[in-house]
TORLUM-298824 format. One record per residue (C-alpha): residue number from 1; x, y, z; residue in one letter. Coordinates in nm, 2 decimals. Layout:
N
fimar	px	py	pz	tigu
NUM	X	Y	Z	A;
...
This chain:
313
fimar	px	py	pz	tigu
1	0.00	0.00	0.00	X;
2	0.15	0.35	-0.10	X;
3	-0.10	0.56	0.07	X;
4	-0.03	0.68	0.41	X;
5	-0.38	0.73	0.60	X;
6	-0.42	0.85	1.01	X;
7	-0.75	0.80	1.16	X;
8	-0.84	1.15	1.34	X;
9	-1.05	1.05	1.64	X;
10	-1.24	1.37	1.88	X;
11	-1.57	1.49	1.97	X;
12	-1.50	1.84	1.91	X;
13	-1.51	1.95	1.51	X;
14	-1.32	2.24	1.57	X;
15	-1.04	2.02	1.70	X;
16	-1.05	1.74	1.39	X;
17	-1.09	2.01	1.17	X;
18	-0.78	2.19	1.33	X;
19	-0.58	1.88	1.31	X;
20	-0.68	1.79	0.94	X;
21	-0.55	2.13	0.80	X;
22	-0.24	2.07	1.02	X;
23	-0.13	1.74	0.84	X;
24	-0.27	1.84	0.51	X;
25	-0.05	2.17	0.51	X;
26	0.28	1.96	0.64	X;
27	0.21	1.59	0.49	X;
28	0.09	1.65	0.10	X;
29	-0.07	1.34	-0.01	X;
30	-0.14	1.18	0.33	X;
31	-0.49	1.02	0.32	X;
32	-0.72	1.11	0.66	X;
33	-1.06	0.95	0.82	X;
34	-1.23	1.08	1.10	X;
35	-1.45	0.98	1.37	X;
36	-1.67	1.15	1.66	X;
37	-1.59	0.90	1.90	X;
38	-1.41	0.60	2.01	X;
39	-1.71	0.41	1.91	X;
40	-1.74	0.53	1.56	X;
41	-1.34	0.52	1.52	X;
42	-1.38	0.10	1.65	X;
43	-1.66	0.06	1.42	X;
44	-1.41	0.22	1.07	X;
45	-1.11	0.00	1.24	X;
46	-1.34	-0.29	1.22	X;
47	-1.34	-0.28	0.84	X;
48	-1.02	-0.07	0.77	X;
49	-0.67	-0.05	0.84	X;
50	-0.48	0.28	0.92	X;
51	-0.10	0.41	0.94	X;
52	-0.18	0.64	1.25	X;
53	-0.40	0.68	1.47	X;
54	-0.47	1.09	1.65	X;
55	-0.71	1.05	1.91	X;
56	-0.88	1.27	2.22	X;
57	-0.91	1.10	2.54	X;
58	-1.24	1.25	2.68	X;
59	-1.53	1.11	2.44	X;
60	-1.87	1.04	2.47	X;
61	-1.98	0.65	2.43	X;
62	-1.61	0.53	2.42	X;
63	-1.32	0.75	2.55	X;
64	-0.94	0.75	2.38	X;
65	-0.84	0.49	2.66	X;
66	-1.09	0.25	2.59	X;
67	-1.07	0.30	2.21	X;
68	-0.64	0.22	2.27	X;
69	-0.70	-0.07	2.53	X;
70	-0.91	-0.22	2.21	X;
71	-0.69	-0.13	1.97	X;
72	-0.37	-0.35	2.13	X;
73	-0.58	-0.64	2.16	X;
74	-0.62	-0.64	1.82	X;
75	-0.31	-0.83	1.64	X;
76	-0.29	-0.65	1.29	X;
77	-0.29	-0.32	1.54	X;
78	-0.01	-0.41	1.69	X;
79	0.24	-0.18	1.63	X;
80	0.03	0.09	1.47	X;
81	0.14	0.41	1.63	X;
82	-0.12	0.57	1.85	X;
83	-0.13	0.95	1.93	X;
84	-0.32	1.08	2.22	X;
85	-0.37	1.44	2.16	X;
86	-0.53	1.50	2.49	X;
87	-0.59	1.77	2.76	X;
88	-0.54	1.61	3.09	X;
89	-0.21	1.70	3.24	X;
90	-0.25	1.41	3.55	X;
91	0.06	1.15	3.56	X;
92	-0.14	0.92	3.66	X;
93	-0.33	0.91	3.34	X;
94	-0.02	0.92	3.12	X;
95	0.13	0.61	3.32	X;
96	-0.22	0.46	3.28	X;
97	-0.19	0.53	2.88	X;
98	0.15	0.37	2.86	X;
99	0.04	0.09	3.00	X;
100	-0.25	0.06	2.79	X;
101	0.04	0.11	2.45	X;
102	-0.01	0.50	2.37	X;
103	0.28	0.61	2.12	X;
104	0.33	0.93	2.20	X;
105	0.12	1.25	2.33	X;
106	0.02	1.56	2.19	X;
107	-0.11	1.83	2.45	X;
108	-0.39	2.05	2.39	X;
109	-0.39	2.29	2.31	X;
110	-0.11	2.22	2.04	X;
111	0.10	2.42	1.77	X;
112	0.14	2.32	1.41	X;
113	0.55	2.26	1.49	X;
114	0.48	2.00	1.80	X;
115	0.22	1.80	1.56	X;
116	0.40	1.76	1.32	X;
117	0.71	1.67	1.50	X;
118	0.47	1.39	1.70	X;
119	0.33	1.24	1.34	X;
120	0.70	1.26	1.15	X;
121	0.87	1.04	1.44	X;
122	0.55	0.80	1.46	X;
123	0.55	0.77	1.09	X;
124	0.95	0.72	1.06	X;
125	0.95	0.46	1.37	X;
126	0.66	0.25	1.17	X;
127	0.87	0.30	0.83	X;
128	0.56	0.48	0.65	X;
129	0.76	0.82	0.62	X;
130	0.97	0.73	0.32	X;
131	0.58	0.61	0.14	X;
132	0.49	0.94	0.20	X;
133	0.75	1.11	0.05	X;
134	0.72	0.91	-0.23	X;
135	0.39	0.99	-0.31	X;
136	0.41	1.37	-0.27	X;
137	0.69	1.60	-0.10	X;
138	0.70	1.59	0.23	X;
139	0.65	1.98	0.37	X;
140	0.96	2.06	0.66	X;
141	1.01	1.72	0.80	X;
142	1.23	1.67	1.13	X;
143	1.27	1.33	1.30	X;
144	1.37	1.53	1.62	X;
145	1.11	1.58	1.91	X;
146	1.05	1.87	1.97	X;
147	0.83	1.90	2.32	X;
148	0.86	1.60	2.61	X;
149	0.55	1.42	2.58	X;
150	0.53	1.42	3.02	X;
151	0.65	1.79	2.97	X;
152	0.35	1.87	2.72	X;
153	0.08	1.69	2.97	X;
154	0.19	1.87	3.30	X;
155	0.21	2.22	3.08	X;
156	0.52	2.26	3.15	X;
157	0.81	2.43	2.92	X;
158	1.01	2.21	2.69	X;
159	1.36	2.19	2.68	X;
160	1.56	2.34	2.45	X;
161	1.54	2.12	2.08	X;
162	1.91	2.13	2.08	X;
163	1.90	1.95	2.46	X;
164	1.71	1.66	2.37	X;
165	1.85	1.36	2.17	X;
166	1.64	1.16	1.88	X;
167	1.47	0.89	2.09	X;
168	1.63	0.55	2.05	X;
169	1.41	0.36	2.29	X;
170	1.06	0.29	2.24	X;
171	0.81	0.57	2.40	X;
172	0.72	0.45	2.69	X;
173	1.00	0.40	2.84	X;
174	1.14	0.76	2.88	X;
175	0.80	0.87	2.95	X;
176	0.77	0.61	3.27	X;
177	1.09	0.73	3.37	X;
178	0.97	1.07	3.38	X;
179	0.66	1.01	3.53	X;
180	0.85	0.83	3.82	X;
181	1.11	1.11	3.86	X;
182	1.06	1.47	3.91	X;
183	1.04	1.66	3.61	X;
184	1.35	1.85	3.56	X;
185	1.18	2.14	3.38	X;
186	1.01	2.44	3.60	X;
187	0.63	2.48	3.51	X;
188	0.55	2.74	3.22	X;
189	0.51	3.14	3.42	X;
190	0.16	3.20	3.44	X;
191	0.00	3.51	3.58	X;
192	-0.16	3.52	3.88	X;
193	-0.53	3.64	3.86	X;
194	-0.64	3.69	4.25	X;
195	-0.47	4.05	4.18	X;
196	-0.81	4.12	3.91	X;
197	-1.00	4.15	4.23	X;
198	-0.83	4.43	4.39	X;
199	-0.83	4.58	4.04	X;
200	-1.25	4.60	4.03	X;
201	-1.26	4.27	3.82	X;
202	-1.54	4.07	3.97	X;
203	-1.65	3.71	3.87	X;
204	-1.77	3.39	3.93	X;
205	-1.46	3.26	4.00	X;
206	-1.12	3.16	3.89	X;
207	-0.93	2.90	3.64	X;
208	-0.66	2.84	3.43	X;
209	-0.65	2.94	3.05	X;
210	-0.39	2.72	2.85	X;
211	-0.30	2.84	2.51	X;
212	-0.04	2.70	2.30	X;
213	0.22	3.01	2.33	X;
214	0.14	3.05	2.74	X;
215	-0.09	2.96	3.03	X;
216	-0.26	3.24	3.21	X;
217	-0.48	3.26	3.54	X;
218	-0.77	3.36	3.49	X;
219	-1.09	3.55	3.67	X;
220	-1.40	3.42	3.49	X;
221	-1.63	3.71	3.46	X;
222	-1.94	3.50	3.32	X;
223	-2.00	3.14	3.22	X;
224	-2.24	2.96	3.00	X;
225	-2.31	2.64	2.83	X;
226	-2.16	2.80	2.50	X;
227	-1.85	3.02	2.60	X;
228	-1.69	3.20	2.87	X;
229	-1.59	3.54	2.93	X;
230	-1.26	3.60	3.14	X;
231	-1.00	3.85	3.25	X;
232	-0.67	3.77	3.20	X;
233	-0.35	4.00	3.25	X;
234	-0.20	4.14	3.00	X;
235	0.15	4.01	2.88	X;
236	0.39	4.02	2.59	X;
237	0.22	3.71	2.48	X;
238	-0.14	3.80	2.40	X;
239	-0.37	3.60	2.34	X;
240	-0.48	3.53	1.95	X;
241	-0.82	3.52	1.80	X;
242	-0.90	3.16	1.68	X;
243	-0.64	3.00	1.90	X;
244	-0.72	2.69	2.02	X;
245	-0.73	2.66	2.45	X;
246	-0.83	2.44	2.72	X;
247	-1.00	2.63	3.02	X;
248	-0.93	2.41	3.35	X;
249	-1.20	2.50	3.57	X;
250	-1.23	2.32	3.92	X;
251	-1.54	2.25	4.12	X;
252	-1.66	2.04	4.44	X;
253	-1.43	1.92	4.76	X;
254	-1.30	1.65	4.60	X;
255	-1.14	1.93	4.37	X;
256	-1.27	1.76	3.99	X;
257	-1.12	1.93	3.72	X;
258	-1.35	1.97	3.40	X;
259	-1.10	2.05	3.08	X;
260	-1.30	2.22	2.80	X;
261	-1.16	2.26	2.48	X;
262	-1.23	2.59	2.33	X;
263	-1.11	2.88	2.08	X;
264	-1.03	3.19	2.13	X;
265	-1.33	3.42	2.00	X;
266	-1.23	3.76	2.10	X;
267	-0.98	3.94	2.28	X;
268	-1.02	4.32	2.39	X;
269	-0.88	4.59	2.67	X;
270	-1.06	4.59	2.93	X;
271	-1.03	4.93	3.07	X;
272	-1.13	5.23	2.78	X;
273	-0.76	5.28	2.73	X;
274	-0.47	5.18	2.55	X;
275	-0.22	5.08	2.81	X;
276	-0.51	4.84	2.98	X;
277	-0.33	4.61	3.19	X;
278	-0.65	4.38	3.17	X;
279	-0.79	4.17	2.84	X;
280	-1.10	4.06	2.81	X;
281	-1.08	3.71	2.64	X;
282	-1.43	3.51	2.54	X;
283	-1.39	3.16	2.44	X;
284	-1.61	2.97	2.26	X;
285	-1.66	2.61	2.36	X;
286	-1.59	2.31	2.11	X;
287	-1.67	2.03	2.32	X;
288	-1.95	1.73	2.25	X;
289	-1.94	1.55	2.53	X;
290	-2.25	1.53	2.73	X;
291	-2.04	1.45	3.02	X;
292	-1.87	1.79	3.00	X;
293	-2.20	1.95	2.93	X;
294	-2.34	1.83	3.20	X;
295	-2.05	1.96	3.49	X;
296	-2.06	2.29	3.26	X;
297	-2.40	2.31	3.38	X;
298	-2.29	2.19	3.77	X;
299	-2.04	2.49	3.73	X;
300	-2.34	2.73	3.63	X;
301	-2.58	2.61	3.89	X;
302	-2.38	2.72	4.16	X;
303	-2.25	3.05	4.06	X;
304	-1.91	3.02	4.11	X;
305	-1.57	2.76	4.07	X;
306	-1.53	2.70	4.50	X;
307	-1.17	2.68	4.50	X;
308	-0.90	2.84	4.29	X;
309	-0.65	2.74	4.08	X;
310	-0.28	2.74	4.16	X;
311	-0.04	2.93	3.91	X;
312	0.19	2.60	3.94	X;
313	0.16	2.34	3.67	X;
């Protein structure tokens, strides 16, 4: 088979659609599928075979880690590579992934340069690269990695490209070792929102907005089913309309975390003036899931987030 084809499994169309412009821009010629779910992606899997496989880990009907634990059992899928381009930043679930056979990670939200750095080394590990170059150029390749897949979970800063080595060893086995050892990279700078208050910013609470050039703390001025409005200080990096994010939001005294995937609608000054040292960021949610929809609507009912985020990763 000369074709190269990658299954692109999430809920969110905003995500699958960012993803398919991604590889189609950086791998011309490369064939893609896509499924809403890990129950639709089983069903095409069933009756058709695939290079890659890019897949969310929250999904309704059958999550990423279901959809992988299936996937191994099944001999011709083997030694398929499997992405996880996911937004949970817990250890726990990345050891839990290994364990099930994940590849690699991606971390939402993602730029253009760690994607295609995550497909390239998949696709030269499983020997497809060189039939994708023979069927059409392949568009600025690099077998490097260029983000730590524990690093990119956590949201913490990658080391310098020059400071990490091509990866000999299968995946796992650096990424267990991470996981068991403490990182040796300091958590991405956030900004600290508690400060907004003092300021005259008032909200229903607090959060954490990830973006893929920063993270910032976040006062969340209103809250619906269909976006958010927050208050974010201003820094050099600002955020971009139509950026994808993931806005952590934490509720409850057990402290769940509900990660929704979003995009950056707007962004404006907050204060009538041109050296505001507030934005005003709405993001627009992208998420399916009924089980996010339905703690969305947990988070609404009771009028604010109860505890607040720490700035630390």
């Amino acid at each position: 088979m000369s074709k190269v084809s990658v299954l692109v499994v999430d809920d969110a169309l905003f995500i699958r659609d960012l993803l398919k412009k991604s590889l189609r821009a950086n791998f011309p010629g490369i064939q893609i599928e896509e499924a809403v779910n890990g129950l639709k992606a089983k069903q095409i899997l069933s009756n058709q075979s695939f290079d890659l496989i890019l897949c969310d880990w929250e999904m309704p009907e059958m999550s990423g880690l279901e959809l992988l634990e299936w996937f191994r059992q099944q001999p011709q899928f083997k030694t398929v590579p499997f992405i996880m381009v996911t937004s949970r930043g817990d250890k726990e679930n990345v050891v839990q992934a290994i364990q099930a056979g994940v590849t690699d990670y991606v971390g939402k939200p993602f730029t253009q340069e760690q994607l295609t750095s995550k497909v390239t080394k998949a696709l030269t590990r499983s020997g497809r690269l060189a039939a994708l170059a023979a069927s059409a150029p392949v568009k600025a390749l690099s077998t490097g990695v260029s983000n730590d897949s524990l690093s990119v979970l956590t949201g913490q800063k990658p080391a310098a490209p020059a400071a990490q080595p091509a990866m000999q060893q299968p995946v796992s086995s650096p990424l267990l070792a991470a996981a068991a050892a403490k990182p040796a990279v300091k958590p991405r700078a956030t900004v600290a929102a508690p400060a907004a208050a003092s300021s005259g910013v008032r909200g229903q609470g607090q959060g954490r907005l990830r973006l893929s050039n920063g993270e910032f703390a976040c006062v969340i001025k209103a809250l619906s089913l269909k976006d958010a409005l927050l208050v974010v200080k201003r820094t050099a990096n600002l955020p971009q309309v139509l950026d994808s994010a993931v806005l952590d939001l934490e509720q409850g005294e057990e402290a769940e975390v509900a990660r929704l995937n979003a995009y950056v609608h707007s962004v404006s000054a907050l204060e009538a003036k041109p050296d505001s040292e507030w934005l005003q960021v709405n993001c627009r949610f992208v998420d399916s899931d009924p089980k996010k929809m339905d703690y969305l609507s947990r988070l609404i009912a009771r009028g604010t987030t109860q505890r607040h985020f720490s700035p630390s990763a």
